[in-house]
C-alpha positions in Angstrom: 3.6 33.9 -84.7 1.6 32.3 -87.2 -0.6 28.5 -86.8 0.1 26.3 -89.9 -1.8 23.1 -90.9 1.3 22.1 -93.1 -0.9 19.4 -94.3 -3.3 21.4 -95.5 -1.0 24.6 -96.3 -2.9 26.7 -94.4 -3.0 29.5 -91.3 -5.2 29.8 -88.5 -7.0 33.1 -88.2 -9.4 35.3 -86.8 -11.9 36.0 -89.2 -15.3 38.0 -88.3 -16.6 38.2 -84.9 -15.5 34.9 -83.4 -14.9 32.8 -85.7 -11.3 31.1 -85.8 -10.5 28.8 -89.1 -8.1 27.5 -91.7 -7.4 29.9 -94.2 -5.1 29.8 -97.6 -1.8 30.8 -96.9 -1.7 34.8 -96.6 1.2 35.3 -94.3 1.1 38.7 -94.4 -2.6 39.5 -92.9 -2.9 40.3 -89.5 -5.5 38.3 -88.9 -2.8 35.3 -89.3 -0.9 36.7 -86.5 -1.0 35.4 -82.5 1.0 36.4 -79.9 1.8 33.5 -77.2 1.8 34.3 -73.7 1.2 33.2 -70.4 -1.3 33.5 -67.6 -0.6 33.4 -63.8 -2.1 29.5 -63.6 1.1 29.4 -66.3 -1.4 28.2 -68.7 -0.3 29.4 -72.4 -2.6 32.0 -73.9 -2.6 32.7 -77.8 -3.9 36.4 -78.6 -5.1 37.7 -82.3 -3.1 40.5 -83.1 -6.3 41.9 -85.4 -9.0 41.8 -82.7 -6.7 41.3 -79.7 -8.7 38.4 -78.5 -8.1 35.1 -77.2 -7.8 31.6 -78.8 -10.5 29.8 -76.9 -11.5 25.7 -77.4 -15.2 25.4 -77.1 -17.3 21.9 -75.7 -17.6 20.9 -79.4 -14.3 20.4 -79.8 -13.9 23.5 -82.4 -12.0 26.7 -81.8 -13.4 30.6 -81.2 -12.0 33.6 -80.6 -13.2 35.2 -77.8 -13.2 37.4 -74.4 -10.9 40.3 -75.1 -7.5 40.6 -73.3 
């Protein structure tokens, strides 16, 4: 699945180690690409399909990806 800012125009991706940001709209990059899912606590979990990490929120309110599935 793919995370759009439809204000902006733009897809959430993994990009470099951790890093997870608003890109232009390239729809085709796997780095655009998440799977959803859900844990055992049947909280929902949000992979990258490039580095096969999760979508992680940090203390300062910003997003990483991190700690491999």
């Amino acid at each position: 699945m793919f995370i759009k800012n439809v204000s902006e125009n733009k897809l959430l991706g993994s990009y470099g180690a951790d890093k997870a940001e608003l890109r232009n709209n390239l729809m085709h990059r796997k780095e655009n690409l998440w799977e959803i899912g859900a844990d055992n606590n049947g909280y929902i979990k949000l992979t990258n399909l490039a580095t096969e990490k999760l979508l992680t929120a940090t203390p300062s309110n910003t997003l990483k990806v991190d700690k491999s599935t």
